[in-house]
One Martini backbone bead per residue (centre of mass of N, CA, C, O) as a GRO file, in nm:
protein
  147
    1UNK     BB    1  -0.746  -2.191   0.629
    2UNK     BB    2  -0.863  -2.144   0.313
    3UNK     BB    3  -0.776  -2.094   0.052
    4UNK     BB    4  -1.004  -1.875  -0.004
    5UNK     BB    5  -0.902  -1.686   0.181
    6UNK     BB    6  -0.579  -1.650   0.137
    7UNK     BB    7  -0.620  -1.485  -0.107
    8UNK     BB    8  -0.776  -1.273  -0.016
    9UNK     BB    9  -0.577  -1.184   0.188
   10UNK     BB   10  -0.357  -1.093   0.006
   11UNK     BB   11  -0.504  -0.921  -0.156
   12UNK     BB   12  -0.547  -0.700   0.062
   13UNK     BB   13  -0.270  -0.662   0.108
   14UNK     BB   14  -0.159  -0.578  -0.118
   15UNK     BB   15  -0.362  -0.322  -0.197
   16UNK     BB   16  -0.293  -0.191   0.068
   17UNK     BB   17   0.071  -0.178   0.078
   18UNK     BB   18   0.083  -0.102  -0.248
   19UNK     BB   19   0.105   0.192  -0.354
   20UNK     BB   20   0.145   0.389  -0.612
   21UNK     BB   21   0.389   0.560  -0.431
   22UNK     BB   22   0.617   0.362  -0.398
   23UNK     BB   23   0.815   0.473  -0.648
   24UNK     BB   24   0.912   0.731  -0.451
   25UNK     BB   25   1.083   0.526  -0.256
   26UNK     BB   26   1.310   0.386  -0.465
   27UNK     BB   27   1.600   0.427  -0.290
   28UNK     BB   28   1.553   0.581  -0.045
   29UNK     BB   29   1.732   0.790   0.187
   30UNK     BB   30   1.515   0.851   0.377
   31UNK     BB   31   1.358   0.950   0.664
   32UNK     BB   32   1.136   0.845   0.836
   33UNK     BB   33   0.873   1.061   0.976
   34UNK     BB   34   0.738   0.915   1.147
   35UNK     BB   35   0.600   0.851   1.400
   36UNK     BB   36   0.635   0.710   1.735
   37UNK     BB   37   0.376   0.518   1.897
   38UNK     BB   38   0.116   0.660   2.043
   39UNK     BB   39  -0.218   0.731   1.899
   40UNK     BB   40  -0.489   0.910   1.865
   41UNK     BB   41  -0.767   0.790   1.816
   42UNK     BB   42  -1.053   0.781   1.505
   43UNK     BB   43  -1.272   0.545   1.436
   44UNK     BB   44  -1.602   0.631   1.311
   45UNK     BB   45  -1.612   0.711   1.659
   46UNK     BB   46  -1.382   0.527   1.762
   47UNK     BB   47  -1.185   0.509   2.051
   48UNK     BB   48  -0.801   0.512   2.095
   49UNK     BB   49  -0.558   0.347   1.954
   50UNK     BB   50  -0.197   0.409   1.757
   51UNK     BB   51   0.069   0.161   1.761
   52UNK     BB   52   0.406   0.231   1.650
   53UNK     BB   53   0.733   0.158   1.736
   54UNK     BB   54   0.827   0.066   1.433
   55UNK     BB   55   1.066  -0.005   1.186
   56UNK     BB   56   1.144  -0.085   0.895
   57UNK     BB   57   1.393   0.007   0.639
   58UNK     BB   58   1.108  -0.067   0.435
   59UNK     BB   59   0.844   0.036   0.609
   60UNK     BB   60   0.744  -0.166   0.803
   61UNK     BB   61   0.503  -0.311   1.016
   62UNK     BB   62   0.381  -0.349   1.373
   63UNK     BB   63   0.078  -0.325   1.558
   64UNK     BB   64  -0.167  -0.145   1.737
   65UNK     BB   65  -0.534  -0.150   1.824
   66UNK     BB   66  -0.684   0.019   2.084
   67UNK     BB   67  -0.896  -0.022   2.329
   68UNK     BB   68  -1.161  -0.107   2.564
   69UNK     BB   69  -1.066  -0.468   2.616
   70UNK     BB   70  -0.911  -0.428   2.339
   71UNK     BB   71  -0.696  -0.580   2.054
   72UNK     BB   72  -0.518  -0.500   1.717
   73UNK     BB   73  -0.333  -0.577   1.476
   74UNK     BB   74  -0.093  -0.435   1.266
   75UNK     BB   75  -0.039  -0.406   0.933
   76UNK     BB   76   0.249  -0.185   0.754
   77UNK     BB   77   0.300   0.093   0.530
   78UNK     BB   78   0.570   0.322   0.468
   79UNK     BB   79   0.547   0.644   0.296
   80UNK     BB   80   0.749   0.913   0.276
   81UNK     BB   81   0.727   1.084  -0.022
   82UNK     BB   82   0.383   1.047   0.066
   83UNK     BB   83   0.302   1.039   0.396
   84UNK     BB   84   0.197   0.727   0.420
   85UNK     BB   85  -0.002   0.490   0.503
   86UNK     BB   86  -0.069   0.142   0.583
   87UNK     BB   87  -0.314  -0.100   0.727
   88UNK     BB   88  -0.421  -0.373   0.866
   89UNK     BB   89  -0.669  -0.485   1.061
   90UNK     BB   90  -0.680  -0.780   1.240
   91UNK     BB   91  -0.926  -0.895   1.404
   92UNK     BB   92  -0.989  -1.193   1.318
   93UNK     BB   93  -0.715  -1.391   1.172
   94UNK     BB   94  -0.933  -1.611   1.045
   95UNK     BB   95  -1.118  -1.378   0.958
   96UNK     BB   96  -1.101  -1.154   0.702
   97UNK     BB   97  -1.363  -1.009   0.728
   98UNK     BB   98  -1.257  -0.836   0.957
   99UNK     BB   99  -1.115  -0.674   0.839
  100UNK     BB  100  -0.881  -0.352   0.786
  101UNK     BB  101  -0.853  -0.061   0.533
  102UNK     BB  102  -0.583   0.155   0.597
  103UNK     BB  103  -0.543   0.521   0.497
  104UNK     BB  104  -0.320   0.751   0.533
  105UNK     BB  105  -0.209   1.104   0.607
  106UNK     BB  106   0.076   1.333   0.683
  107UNK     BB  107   0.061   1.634   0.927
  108UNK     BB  108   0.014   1.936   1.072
  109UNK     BB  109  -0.164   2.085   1.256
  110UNK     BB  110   0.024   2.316   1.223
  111UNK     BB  111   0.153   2.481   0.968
  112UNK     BB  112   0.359   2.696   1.155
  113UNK     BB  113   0.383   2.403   1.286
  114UNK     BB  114   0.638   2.100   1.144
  115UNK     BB  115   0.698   1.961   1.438
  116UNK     BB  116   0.470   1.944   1.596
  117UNK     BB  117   0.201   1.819   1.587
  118UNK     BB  118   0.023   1.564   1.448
  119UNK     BB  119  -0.163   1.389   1.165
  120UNK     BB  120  -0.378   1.169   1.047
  121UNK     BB  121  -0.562   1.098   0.757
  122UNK     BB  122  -0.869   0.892   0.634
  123UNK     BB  123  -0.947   0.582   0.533
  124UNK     BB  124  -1.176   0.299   0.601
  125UNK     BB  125  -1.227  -0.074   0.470
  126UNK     BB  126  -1.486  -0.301   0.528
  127UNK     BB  127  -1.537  -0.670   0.411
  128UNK     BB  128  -1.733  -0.739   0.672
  129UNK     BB  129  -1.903  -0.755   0.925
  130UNK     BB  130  -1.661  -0.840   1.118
  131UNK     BB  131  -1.602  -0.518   1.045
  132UNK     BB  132  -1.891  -0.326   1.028
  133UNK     BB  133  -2.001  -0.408   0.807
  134UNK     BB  134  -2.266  -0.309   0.554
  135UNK     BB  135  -2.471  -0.305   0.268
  136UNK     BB  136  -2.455   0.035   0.266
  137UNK     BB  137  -2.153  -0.003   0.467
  138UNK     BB  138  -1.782   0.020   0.423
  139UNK     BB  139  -1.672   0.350   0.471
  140UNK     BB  140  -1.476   0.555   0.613
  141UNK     BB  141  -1.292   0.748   0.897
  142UNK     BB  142  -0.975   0.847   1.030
  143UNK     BB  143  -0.775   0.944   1.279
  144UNK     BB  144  -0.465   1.101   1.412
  145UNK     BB  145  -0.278   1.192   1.721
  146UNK     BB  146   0.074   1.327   1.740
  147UNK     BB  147   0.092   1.351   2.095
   0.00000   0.00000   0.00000
């Protein structure tokens, strides 16, 4: 990997994993409420899994997003006072431009019931044609749900 690519690579990680709501969460002794295991993806129609297996202490983790016939490792950050995910796909890991920056929040599906079902819901930028941008599109949505 060239310098200017680790560059790159950094400052997209800073940028992804560290949301302005961190300082929300510096010193909190409260329990990271994301569920954890497999959730049903659509990440802008292309549908998968999105499996976060466990948090480290401070919110950090490392999972996987799974399609049929491949996947790619995911790392990111829970932030729990606002909900918030952040996190990395890294496509191809020697090409940045494959890499992809999704942003999503949680909430319970049934607002009645908010134990229930949950959902993930948010955006993710694309850096380069190796993860689906074009000139045109490189900004996308893209959902999950559990159980």
């Amino acid at each position: 990997m060239t310098s200017q690519s680790r560059t790159l690579v950094s400052l997209l990680f800073a940028l992804t994993l560290l949301p302005p709501a961190i300082a929300a969460d510096a010193g909190s002794a409260q329990t990271p409420s994301l569920p954890l295991g497999c959730w049903s993806l659509n990440a802008n129609g292309t549908l998968g899994q999105l499996c976060i297996p466990s948090l480290n202490p401070d919110g950090t983790f490392v999972g996987k997003m799974m399609f049929p016939g491949y996947f790619n490792v995911v790392t990111g950050f829970w932030s729990s006072g606002v909900q918030q995910l952040n996190f990395l796909r890294l496509g191809v890991p020697t090409n940045p431009l494959s890499y992809q920056a999704y942003t999503g929040f949680l909430f319970p599906a049934d607002a009645a019931n908010p134990t229930g079902p949950q959902v993930l819901a948010g955006s993710f930028n694309v850096y380069g044609p190796g993860g689906g941008g074009t000139q045109t599109a490189n900004f996308f949505g893209w959902t999950a749900t559990h159980p």
